[in-house]
N, C-alpha and C positions, 0 to 999 in steps of 0.2 A: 950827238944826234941819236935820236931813237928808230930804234927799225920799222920799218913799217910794217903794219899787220896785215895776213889779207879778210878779206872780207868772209864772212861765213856763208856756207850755203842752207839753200832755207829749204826745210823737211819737209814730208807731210806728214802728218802725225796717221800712226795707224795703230791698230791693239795689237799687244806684246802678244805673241803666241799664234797667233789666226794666220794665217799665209793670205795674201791678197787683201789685207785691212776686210775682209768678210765678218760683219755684223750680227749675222742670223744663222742658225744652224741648221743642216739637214732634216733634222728630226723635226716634225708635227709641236706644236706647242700642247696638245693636246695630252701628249704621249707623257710629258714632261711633269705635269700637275702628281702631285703626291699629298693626298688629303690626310688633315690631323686625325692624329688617332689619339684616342680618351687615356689617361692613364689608369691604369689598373688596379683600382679599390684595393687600399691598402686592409692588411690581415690580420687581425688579431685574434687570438685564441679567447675562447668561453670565460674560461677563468679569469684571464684580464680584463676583459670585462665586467663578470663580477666584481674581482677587487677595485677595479674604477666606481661601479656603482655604489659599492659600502663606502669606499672614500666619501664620495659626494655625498652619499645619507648621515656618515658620521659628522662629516665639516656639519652641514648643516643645522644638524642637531644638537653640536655642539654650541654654534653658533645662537640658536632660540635659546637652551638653556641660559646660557649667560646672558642674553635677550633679558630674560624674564627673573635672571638671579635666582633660577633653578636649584635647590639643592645647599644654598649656600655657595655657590662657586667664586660671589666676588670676593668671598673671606680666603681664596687658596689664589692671589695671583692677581685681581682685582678684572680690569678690562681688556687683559693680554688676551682672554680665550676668546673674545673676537677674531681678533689676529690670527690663532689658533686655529680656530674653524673657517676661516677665510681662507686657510691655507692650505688648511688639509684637502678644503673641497676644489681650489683650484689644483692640486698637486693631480687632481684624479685624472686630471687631460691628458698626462704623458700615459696613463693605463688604458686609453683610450685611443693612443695612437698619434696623439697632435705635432708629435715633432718629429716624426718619424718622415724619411724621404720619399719622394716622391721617384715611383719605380716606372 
């Protein structure tokens, strides 16, 4: 035969921590509000900017010349320097700050 169990007693549920199941705090809700603050423009030095800006004039440039088979350029390489200036002018975003964290 099995023992008999006894029966459970039934709780009331109240929040862990709070003495008296108390819901609301003393403080004002008013007091409480803490508005967003903007993050702070990220910083880069002059000169990386410059060298960002030559990046993107050179990508780009490079990119027309073999556009237009400038100079002869398809005979050194053929339509890699698309790719070439493609990359060069998207490489400029990291001298510009693009991946840089947010402070």
């Amino acid at each position: 035969m099995a023992p008999q169990s006894r029966p459970r007693k039934v709780r009331k549920p109240t929040r862990a921590g709070r003495p008296g199941g108390r819901t609301t705090s003393p403080v004002p809700a008013s007091s409480r509000y803490t508005a967003r603050t903007r993050p702070a423009p990220r910083f880069r030095p002059e000169w990386h900017k410059a060298v960002g800006a030559a990046a993107i004039v050179a990508g780009f440039a490079l990119f027309f010349v073999c556009r237009f088979n400038g100079w002869g350029i398809h005979n050194y390489g053929g339509h890699v320097w698309y790719l070439v200036g493609i990359v060069l002018a998207a490489s400029s975003t990291w001298w510009f700050g693009a991946f840089d964290r947010a402070t």
